[in-house]
PDB file of N, CA, C and O in Angstrom:
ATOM      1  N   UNK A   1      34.949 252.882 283.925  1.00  0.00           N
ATOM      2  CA  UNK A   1      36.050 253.549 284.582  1.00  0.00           C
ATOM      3  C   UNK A   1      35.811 253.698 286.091  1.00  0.00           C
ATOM      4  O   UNK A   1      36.784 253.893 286.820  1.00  0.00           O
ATOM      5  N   UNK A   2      34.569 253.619 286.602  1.00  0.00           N
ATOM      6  CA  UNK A   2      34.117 253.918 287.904  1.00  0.00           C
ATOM      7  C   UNK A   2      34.489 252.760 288.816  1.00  0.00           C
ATOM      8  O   UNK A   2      34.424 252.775 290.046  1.00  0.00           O
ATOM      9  N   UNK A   3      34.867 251.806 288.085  1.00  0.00           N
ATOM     10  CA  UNK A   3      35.112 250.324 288.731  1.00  0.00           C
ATOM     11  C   UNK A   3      36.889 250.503 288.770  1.00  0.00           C
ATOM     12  O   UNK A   3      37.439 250.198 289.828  1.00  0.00           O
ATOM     13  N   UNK A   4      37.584 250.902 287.835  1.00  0.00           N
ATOM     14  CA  UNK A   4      38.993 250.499 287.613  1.00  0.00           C
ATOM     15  C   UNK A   4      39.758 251.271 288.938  1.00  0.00           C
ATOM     16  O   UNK A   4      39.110 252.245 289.322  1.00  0.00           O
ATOM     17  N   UNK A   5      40.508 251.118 289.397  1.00  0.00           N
ATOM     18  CA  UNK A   5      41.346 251.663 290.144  1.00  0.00           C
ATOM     19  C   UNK A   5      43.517 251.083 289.733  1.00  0.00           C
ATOM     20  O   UNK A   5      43.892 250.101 289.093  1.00  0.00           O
ATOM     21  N   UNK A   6      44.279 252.019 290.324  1.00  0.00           N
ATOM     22  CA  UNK A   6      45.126 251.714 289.702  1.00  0.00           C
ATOM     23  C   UNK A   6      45.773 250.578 290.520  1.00  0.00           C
ATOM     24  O   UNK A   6      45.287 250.516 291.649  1.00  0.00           O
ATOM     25  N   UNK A   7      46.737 249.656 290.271  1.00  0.00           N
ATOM     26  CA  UNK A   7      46.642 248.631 290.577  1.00  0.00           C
ATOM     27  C   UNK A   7      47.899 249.005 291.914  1.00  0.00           C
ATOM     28  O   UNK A   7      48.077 248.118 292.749  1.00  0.00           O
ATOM     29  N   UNK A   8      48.420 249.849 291.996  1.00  0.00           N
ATOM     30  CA  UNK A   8      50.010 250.278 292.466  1.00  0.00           C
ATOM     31  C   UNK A   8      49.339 250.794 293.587  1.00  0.00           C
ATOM     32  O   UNK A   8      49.352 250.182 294.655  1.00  0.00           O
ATOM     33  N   UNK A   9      48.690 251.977 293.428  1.00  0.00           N
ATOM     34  CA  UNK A   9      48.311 252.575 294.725  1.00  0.00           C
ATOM     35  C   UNK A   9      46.947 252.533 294.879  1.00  0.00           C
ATOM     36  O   UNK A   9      46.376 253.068 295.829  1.00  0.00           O
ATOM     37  N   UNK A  10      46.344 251.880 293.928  1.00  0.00           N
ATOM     38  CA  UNK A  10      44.540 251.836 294.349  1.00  0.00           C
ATOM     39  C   UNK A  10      44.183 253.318 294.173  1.00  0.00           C
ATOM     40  O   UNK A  10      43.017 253.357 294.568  1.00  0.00           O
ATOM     41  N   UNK A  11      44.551 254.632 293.780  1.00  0.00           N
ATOM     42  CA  UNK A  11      44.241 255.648 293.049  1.00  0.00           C
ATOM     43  C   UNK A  11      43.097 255.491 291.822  1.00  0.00           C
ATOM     44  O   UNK A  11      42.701 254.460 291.278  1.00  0.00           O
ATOM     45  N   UNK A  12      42.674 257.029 291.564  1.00  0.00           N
ATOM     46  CA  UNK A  12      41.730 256.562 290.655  1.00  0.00           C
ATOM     47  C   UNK A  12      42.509 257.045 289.093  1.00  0.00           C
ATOM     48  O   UNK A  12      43.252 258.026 289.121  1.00  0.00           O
ATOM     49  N   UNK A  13      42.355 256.532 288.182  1.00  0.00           N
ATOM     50  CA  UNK A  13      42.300 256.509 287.378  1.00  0.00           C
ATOM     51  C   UNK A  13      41.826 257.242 286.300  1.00  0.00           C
ATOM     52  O   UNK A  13      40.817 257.879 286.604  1.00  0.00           O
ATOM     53  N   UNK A  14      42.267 257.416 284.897  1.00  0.00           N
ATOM     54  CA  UNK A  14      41.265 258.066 283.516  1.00  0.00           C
ATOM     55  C   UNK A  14      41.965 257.945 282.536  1.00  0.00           C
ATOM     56  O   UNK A  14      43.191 258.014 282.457  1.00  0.00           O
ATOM     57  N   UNK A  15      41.122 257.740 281.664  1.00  0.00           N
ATOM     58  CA  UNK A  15      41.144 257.526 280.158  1.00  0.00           C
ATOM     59  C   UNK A  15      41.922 258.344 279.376  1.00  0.00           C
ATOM     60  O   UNK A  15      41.215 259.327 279.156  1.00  0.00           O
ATOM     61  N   UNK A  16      43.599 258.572 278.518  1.00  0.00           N
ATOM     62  CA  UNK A  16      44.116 258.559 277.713  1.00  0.00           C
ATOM     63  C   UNK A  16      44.096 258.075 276.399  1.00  0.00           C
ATOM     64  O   UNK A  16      44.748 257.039 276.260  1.00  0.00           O
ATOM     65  N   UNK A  17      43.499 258.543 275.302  1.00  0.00           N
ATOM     66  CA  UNK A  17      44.023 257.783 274.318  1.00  0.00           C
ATOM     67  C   UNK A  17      43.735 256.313 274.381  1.00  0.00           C
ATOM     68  O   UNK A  17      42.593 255.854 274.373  1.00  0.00           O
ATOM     69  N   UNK A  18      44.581 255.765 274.430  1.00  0.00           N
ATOM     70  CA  UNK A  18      44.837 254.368 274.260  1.00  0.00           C
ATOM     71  C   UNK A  18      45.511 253.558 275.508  1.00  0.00           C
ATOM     72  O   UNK A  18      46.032 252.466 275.736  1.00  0.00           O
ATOM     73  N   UNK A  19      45.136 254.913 276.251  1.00  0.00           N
ATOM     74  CA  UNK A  19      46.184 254.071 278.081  1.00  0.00           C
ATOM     75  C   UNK A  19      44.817 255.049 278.964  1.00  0.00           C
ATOM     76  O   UNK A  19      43.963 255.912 278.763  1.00  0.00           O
ATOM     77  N   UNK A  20      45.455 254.062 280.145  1.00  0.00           N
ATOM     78  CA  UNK A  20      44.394 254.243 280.974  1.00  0.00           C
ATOM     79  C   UNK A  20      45.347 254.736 282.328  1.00  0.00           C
ATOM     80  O   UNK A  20      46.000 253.861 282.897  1.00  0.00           O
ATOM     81  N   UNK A  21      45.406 256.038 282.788  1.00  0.00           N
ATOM     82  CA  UNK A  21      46.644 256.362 283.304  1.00  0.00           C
ATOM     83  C   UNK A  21      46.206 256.825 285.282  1.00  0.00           C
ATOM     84  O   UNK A  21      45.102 257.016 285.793  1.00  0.00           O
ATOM     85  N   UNK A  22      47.533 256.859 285.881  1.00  0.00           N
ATOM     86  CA  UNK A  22      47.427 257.149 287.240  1.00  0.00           C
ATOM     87  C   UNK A  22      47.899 258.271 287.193  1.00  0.00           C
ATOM     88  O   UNK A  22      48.819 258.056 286.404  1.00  0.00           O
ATOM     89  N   UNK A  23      47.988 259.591 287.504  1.00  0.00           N
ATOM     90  CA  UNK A  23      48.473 260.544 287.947  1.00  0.00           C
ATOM     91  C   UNK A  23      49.652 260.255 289.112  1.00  0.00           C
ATOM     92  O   UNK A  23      50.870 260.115 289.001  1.00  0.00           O
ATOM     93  N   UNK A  24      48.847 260.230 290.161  1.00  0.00           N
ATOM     94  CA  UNK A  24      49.865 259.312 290.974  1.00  0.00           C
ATOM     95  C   UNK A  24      50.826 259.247 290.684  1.00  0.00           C
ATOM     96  O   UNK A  24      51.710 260.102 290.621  1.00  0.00           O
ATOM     97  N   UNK A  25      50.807 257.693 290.344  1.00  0.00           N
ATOM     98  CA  UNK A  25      51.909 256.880 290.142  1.00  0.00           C
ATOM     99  C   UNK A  25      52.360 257.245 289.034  1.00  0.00           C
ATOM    100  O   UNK A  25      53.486 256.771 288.886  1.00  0.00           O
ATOM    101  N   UNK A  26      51.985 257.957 288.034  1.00  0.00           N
ATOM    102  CA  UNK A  26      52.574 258.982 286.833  1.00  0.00           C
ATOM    103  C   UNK A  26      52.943 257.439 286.095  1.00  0.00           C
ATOM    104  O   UNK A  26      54.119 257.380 285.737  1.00  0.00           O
ATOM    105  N   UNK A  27      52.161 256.242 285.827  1.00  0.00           N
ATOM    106  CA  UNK A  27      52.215 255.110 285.036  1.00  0.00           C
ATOM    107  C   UNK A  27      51.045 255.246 284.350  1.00  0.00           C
ATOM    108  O   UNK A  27      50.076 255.836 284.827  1.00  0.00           O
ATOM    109  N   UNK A  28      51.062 254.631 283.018  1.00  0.00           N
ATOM    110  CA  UNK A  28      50.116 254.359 281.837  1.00  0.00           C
ATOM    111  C   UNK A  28      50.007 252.730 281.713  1.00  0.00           C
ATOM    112  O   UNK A  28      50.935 251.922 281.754  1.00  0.00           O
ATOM    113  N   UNK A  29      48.642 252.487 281.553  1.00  0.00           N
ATOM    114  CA  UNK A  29      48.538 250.986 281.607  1.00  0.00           C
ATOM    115  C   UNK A  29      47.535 251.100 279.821  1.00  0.00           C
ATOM    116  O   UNK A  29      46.410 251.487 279.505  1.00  0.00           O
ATOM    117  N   UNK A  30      48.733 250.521 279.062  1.00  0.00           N
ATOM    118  CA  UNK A  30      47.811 250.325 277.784  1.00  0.00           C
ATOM    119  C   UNK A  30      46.354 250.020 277.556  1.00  0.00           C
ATOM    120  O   UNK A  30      45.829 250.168 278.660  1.00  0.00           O
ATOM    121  N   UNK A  31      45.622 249.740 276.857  1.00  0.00           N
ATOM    122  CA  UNK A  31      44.461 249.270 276.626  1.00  0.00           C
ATOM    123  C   UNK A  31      44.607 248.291 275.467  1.00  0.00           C
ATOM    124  O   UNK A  31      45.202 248.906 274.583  1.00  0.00           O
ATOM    125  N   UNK A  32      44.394 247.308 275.147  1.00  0.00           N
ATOM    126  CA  UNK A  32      45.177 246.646 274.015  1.00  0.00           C
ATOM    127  C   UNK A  32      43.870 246.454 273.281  1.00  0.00           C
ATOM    128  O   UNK A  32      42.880 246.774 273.939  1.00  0.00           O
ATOM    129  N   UNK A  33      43.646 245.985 272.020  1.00  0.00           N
ATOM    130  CA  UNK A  33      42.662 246.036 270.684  1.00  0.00           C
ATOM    131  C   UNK A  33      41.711 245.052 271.766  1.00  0.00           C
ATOM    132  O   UNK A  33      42.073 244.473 272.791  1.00  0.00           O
ATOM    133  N   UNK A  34      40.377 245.108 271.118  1.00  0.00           N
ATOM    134  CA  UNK A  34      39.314 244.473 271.435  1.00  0.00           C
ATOM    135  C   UNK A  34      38.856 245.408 273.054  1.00  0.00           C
ATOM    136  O   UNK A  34      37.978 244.969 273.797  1.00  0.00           O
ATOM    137  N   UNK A  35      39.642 246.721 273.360  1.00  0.00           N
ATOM    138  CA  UNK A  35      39.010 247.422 274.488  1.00  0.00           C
ATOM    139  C   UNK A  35      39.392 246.540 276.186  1.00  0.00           C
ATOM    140  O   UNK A  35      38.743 246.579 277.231  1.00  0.00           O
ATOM    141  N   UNK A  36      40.754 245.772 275.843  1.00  0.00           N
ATOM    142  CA  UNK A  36      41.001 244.803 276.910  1.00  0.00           C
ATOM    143  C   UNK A  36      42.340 245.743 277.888  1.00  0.00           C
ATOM    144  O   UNK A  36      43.539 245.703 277.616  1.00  0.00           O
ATOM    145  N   UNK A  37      41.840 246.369 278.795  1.00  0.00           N
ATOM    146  CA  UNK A  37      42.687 247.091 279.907  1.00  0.00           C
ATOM    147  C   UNK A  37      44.035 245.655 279.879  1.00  0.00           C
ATOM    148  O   UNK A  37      43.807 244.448 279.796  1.00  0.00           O
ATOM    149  N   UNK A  38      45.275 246.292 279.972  1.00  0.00           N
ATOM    150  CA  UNK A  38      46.519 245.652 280.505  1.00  0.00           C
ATOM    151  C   UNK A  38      46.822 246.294 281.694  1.00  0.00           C
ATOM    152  O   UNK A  38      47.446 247.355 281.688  1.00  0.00           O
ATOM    153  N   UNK A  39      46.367 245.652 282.926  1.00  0.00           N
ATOM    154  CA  UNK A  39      46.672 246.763 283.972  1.00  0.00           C
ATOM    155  C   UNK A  39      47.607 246.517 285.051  1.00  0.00           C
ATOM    156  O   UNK A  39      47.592 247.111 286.129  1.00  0.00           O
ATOM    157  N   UNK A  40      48.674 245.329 284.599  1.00  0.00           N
ATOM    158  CA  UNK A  40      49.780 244.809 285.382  1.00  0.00           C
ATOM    159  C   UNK A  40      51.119 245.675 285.674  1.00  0.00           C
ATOM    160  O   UNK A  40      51.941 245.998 284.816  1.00  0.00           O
ATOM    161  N   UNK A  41      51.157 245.886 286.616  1.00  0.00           N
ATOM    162  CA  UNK A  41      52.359 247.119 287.228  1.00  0.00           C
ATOM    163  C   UNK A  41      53.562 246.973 286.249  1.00  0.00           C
ATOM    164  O   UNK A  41      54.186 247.972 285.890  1.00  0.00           O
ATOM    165  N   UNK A  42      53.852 245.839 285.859  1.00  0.00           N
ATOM    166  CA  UNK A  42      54.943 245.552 284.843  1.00  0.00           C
ATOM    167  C   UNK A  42      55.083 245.932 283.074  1.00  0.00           C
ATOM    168  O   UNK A  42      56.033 246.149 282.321  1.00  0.00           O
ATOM    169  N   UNK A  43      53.644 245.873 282.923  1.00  0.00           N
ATOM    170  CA  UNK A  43      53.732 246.160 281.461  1.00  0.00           C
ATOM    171  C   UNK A  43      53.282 247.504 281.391  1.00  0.00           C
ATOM    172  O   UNK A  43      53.087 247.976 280.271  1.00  0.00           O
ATOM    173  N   UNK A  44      53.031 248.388 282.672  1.00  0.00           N
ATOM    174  CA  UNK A  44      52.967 249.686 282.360  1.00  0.00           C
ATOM    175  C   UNK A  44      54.074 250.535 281.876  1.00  0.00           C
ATOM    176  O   UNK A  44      55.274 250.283 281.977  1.00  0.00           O
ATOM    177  N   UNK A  45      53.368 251.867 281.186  1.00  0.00           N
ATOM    178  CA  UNK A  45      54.190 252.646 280.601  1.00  0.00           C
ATOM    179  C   UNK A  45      54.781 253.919 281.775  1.00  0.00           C
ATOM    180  O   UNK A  45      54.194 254.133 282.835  1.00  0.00           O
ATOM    181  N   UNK A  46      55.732 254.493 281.441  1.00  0.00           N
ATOM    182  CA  UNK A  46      56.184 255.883 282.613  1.00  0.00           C
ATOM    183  C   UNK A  46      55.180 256.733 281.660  1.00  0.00           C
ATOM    184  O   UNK A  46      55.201 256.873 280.437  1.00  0.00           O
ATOM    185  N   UNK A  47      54.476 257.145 282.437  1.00  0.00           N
ATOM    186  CA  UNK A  47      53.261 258.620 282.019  1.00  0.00           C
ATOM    187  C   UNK A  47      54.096 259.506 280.691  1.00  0.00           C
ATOM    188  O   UNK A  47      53.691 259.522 279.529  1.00  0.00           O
ATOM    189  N   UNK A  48      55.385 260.238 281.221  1.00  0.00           N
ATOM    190  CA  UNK A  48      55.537 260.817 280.511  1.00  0.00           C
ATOM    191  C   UNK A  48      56.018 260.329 278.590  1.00  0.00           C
ATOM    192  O   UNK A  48      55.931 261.034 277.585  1.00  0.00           O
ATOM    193  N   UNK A  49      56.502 258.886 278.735  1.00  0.00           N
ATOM    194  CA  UNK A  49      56.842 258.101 277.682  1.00  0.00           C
ATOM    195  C   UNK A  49      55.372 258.125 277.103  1.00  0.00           C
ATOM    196  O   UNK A  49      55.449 258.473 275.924  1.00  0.00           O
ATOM    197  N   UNK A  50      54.327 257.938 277.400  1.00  0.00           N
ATOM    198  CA  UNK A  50      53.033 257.472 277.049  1.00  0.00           C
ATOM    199  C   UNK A  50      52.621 259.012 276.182  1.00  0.00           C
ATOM    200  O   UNK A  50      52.129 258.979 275.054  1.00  0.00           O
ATOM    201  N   UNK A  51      52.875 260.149 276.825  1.00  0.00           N
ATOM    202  CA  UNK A  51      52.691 261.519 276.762  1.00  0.00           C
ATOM    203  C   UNK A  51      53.277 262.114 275.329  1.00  0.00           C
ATOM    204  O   UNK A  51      52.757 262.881 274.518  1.00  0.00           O
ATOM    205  N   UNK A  52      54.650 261.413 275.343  1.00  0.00           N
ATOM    206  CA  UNK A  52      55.620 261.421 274.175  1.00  0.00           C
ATOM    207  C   UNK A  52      55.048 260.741 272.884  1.00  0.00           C
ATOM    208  O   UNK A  52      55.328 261.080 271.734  1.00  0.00           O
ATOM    209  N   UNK A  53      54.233 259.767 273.238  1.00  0.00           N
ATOM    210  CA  UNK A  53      53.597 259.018 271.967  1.00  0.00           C
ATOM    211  C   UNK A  53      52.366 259.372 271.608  1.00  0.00           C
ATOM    212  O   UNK A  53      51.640 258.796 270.798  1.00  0.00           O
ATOM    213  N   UNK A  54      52.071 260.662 272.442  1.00  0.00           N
ATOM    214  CA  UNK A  54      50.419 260.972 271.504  1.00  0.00           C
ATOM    215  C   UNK A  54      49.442 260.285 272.487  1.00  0.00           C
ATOM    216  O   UNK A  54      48.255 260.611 272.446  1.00  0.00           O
ATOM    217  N   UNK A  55      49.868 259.357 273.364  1.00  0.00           N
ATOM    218  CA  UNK A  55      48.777 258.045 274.476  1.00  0.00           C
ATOM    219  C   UNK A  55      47.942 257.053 273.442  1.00  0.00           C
ATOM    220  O   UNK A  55      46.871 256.483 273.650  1.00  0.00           O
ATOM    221  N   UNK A  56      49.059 257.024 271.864  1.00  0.00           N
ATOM    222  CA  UNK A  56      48.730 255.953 271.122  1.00  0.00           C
ATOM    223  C   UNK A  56      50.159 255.323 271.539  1.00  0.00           C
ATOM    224  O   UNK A  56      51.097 255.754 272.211  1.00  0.00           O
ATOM    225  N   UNK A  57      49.824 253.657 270.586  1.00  0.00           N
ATOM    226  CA  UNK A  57      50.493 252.561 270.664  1.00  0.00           C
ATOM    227  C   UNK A  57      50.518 251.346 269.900  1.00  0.00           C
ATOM    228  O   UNK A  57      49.319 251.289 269.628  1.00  0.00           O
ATOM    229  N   UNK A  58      51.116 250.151 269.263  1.00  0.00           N
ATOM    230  CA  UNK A  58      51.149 249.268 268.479  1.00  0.00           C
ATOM    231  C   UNK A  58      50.559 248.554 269.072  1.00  0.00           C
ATOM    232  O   UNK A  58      49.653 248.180 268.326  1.00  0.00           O
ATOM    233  N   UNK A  59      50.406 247.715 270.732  1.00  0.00           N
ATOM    234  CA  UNK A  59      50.313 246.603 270.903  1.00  0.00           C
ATOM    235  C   UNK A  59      48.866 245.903 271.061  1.00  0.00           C
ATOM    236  O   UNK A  59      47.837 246.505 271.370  1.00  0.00           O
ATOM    237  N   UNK A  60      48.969 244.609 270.810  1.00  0.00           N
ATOM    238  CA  UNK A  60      48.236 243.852 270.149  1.00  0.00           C
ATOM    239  C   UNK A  60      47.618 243.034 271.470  1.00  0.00           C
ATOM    240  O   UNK A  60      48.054 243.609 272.467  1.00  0.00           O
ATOM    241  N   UNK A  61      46.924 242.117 271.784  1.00  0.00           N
ATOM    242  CA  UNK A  61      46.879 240.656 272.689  1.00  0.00           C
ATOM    243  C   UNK A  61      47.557 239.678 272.134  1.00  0.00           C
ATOM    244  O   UNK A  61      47.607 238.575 272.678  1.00  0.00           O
TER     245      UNK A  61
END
């Protein structure tokens, strides 16, 4: 986690559940099976949607 930064504003980052989230930018960037960060501004989640689901999720690679 000491390495990740968020990709939007270069903020730091922390561990949710199953997302790896910005305060900030109030975006959730999944973590998908096998422990593989998705950390593309596009497939992020809005924080509070992520918040709504527990900071679990279905998706797969």
């Amino acid at each position: 986690m000491d390495i990740l930064a968020c990709p939007k504003c270069k903020g730091k980052v922390k561990e949710q559940g199953m997302f790896i989230t910005c305060a900030k930018c109030k975006l959730a960037y999944p973590v998908l099976d096998s422990d593989v960060p998705d950390m593309l501004i596009d497939d992020a989640w809005a924080l509070d949607k992520a918040k709504k689901a527990g900071f679990k999720h279905k998706l797969k690679l």
